[in-house]
SEDREN-323371 format. One record per residue (C-alpha): x, y negated, z. Coordinates in pm, 1 decimal. Each point is the difference from the previous one (the first is absolute). Layout:
residues N
+----------+----------+----------+
|        u |        v |        w |
+----------+----------+----------+
|        X |        Y |        Z |
...
+----------+----------+----------+
This chain:
residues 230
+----------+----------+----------+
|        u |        v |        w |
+----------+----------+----------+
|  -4292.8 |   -735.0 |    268.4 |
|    -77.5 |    206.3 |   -297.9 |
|     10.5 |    383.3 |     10.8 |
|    344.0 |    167.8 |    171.5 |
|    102.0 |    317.1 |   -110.5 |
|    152.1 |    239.5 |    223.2 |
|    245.1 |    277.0 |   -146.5 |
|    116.2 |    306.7 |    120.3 |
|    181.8 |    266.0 |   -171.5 |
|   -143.0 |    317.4 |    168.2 |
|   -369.9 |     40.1 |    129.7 |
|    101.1 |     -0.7 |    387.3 |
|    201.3 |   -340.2 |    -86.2 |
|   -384.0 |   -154.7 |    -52.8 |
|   -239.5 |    257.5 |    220.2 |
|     20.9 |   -190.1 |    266.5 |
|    -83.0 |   -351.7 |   -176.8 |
|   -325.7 |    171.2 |   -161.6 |
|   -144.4 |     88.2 |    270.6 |
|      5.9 |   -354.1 |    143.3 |
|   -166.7 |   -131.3 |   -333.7 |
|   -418.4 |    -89.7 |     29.2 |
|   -191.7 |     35.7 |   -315.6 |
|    219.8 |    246.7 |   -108.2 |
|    -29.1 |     58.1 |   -417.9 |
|    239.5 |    239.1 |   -195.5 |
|     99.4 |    -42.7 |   -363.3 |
|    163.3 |    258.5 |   -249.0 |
|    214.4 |   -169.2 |   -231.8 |
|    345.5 |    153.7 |   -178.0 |
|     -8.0 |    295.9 |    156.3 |
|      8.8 |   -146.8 |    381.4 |
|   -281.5 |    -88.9 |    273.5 |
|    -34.8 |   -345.4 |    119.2 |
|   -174.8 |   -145.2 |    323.6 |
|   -152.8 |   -272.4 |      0.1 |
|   -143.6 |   -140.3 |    331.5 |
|      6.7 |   -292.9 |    257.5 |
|    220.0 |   -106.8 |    315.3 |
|   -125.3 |   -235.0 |    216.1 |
|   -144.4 |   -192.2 |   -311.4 |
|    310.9 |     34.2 |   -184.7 |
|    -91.2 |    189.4 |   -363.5 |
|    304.2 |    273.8 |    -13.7 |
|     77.9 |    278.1 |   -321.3 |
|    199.8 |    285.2 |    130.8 |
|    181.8 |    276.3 |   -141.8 |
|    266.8 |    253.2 |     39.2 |
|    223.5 |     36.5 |   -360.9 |
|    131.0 |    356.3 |     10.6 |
|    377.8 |    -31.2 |     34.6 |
|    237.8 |   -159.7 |   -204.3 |
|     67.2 |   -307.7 |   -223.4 |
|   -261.8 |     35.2 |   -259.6 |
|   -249.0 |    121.0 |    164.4 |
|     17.6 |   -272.9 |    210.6 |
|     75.6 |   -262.4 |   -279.3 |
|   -313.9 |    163.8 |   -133.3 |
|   -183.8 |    -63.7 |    327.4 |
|    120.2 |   -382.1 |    105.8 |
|   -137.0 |    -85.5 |   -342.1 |
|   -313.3 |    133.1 |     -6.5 |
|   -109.6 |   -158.3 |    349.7 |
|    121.7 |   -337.2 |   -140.1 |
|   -122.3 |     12.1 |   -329.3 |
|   -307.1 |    215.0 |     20.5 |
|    -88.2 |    -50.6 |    343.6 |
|     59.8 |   -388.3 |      3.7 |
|    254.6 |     43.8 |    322.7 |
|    200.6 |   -352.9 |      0.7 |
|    163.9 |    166.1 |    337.1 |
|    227.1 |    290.8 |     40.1 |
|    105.0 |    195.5 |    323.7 |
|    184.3 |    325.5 |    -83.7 |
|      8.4 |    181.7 |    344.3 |
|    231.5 |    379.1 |     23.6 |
|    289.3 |    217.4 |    117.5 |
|    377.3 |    -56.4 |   -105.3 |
|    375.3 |    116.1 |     63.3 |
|    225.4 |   -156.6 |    174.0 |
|    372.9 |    -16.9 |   -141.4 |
|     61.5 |   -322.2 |    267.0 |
|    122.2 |     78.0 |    318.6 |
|   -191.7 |   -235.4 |    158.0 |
|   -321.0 |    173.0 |    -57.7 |
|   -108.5 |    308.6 |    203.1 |
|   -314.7 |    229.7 |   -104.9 |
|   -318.3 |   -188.3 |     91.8 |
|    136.4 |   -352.7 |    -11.1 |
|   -201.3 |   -202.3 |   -225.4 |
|    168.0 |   -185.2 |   -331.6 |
|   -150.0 |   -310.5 |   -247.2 |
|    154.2 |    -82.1 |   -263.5 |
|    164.6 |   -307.1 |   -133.6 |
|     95.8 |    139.9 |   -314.9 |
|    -19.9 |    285.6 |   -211.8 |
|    242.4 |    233.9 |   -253.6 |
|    -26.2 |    290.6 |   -205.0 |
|    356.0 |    202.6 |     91.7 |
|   -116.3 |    259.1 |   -308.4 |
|    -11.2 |   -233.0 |   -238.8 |
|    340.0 |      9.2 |   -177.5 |
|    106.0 |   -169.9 |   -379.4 |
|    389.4 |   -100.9 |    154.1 |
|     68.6 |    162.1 |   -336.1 |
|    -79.6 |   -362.4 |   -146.8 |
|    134.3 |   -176.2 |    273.8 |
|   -263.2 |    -59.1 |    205.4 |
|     15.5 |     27.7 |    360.0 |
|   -170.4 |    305.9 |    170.8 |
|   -368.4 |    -80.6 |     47.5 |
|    -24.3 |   -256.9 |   -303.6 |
|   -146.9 |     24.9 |   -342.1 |
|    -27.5 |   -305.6 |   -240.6 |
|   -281.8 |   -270.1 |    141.8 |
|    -49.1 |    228.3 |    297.3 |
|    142.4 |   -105.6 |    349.4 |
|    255.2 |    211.9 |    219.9 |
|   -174.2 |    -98.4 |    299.6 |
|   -333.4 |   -155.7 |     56.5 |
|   -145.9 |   -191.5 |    273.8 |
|   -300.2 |     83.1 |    196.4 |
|   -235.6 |   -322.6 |    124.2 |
|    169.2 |   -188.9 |    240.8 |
|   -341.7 |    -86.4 |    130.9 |
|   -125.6 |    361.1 |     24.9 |
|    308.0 |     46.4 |    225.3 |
|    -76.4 |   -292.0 |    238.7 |
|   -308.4 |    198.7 |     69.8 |
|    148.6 |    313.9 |     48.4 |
|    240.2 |   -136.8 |    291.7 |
|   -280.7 |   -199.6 |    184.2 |
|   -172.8 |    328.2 |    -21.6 |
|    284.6 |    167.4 |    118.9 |
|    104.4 |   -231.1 |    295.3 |
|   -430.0 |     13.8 |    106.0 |
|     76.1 |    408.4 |      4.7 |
|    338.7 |     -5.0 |    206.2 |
|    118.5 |    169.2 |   -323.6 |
|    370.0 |    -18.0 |   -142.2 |
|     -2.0 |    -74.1 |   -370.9 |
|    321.3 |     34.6 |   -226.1 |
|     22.8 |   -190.9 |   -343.9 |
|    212.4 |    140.6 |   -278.5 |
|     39.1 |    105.6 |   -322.6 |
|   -211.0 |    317.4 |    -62.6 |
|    101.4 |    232.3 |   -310.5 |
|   -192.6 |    199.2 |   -239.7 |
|     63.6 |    291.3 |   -222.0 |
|   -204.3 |    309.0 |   -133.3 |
|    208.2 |    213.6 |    234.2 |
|    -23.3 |     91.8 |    340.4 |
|    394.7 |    -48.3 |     93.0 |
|    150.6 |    216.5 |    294.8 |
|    340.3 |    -20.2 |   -139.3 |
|    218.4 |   -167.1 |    236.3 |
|    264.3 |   -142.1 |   -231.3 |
|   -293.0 |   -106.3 |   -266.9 |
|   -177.4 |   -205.8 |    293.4 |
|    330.8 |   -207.2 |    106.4 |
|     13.5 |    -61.4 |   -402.6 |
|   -310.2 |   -145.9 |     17.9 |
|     18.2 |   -191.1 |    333.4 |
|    393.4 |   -144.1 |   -114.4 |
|   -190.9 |    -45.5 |   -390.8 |
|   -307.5 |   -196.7 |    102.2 |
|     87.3 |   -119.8 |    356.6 |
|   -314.7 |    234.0 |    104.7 |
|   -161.8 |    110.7 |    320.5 |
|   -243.7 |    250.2 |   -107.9 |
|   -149.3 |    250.6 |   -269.4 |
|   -255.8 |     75.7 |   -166.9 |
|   -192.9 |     60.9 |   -353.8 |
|   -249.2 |   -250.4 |    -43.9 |
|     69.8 |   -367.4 |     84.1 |
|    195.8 |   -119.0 |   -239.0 |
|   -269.5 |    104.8 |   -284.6 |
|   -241.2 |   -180.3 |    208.1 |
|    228.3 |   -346.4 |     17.1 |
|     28.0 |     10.1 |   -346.2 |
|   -345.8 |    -17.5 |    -52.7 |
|    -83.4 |   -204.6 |    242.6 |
|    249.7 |   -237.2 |    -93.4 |
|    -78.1 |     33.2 |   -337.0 |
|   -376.9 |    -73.4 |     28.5 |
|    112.5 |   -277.5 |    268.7 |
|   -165.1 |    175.2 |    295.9 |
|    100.3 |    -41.0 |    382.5 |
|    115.0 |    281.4 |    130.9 |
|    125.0 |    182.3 |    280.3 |
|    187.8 |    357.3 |     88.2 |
|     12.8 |    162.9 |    350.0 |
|    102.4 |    329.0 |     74.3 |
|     99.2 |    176.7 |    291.7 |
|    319.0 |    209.3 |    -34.7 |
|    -70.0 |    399.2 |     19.8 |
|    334.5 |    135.4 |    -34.7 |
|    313.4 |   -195.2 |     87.3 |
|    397.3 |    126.1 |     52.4 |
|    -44.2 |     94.5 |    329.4 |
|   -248.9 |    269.0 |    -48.2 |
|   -117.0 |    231.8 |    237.8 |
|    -60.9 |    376.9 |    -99.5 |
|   -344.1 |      2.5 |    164.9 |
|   -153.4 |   -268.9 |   -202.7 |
|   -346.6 |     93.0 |   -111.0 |
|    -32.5 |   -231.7 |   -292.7 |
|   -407.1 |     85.0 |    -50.1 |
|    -67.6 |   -101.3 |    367.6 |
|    259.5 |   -304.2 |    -88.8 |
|   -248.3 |   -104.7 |   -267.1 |
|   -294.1 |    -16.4 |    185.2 |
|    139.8 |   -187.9 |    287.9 |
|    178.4 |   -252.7 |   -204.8 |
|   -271.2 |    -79.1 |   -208.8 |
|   -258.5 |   -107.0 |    248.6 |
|    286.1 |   -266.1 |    150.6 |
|     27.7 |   -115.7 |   -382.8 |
|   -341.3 |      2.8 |    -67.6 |
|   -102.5 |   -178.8 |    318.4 |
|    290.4 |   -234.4 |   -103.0 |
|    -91.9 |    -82.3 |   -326.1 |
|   -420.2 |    -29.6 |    102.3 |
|    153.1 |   -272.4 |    266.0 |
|    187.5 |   -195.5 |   -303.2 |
|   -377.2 |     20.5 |   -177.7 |
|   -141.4 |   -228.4 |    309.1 |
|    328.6 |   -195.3 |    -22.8 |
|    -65.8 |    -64.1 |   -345.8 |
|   -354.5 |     -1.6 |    -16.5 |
+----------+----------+----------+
């Protein structure tokens, strides 16, 4: 196995992966930091985007093209708008949409612009790993449709749009962006996030302490798919 890059979209997302690297080496490039280190022999490039979909097309292309990934695991938080999914439970997806990205005006379908895709598939492969990961942890892992938009949706009526539109069972603002170019450059890759805010929502959520929590189960998660890969 080549190089793997691992993505997150906000610096706890990744904190816990860099810490766990060995020859650790950091690299300015486009106005972002990235880490590159070892696991367990396995050469990794990490880096946290900033938030939203071109930042983060931004970032997935640079670890591919400048930092010769041929591997990409994007690891972060998301919304639920399925009711299956409760704060905390973990999510991979099978495919990804962009529920912002609207030319019906030509009549198009929501999410679709000429030699672009509505929906695109994640690595089928990638996913395998996840679940025998999963099932060695004891953890539940939901597959679904994740969307994306540069928006942070509370909106109740605009998330049952999305999840009737797109068939989806989460939010968020960067994976789409990074399926494109993965896709595009014909990269494997993979999206996991555990869901930080759902319906069901209690008042006393502290989404900080959330964060941290969440993101050393992904991280440990995603460093276990490294070995599985590796």
């Amino acid at each position: 196995m080549g190089k793997i890059a691992i993505m997150g979209a906000m610096p706890e997302e990744i904190e816990p992966i860099i810490s766990k690297l060995e020859n650790l080496k950091e690299t300015q490039y486009a106005a972002n930091t990235y880490y590159e280190g070892s696991y367990k022999g396995q050469d990794l490039v990490v880096a946290y985007s900033k938030i939203g979909k071109v930042f983060a097309t931004l970032t997935a292309t640079s670890l591919i093209e400048k930092f010769d990934c041929d591997t990409l695991l994007f690891s972060g938080v998301a919304g639920a708008i399925s009711s299956e999914l409760s704060i905390g439970d973990l999510i991979i997806a099978d495919g990804l949409c962009q529920h912002d990205l609207d030319i019906t005006a030509f009549g198009h379908p929501y999410g679709y612009v000429p030699e672009g895709e509505v929906c695109i598939p994640t690595d089928a492969a990638l996913r395998t790993v996840a679940k025998e990961v999963a099932k060695d942890k004891g953890l539940t892992l939901v597959e679904g449709i994740i969307a994306t938009g540069d928006q942070f949706v509370a909106n109740p009526e605009r998330k049952a749009w999305i999840s009737e539109t797109f068939k989806a069972h989460a939010l968020e603002m960067e994976g789409a962006s990074v399926a494109v170019v993965c896709s595009s450059l014909e990269i494997p890759f993979f999206i996991l996030r555990a869901i930080s805010d759902s319906a069901d929502m209690d008042a006393s959520f502290n989404f900080d302490e959330f964060l941290e929590s969440s993101a050393k189960i992904s991280a440990d998660f995603i460093l276990s798919m490294v070995e599985k890969i590796n």
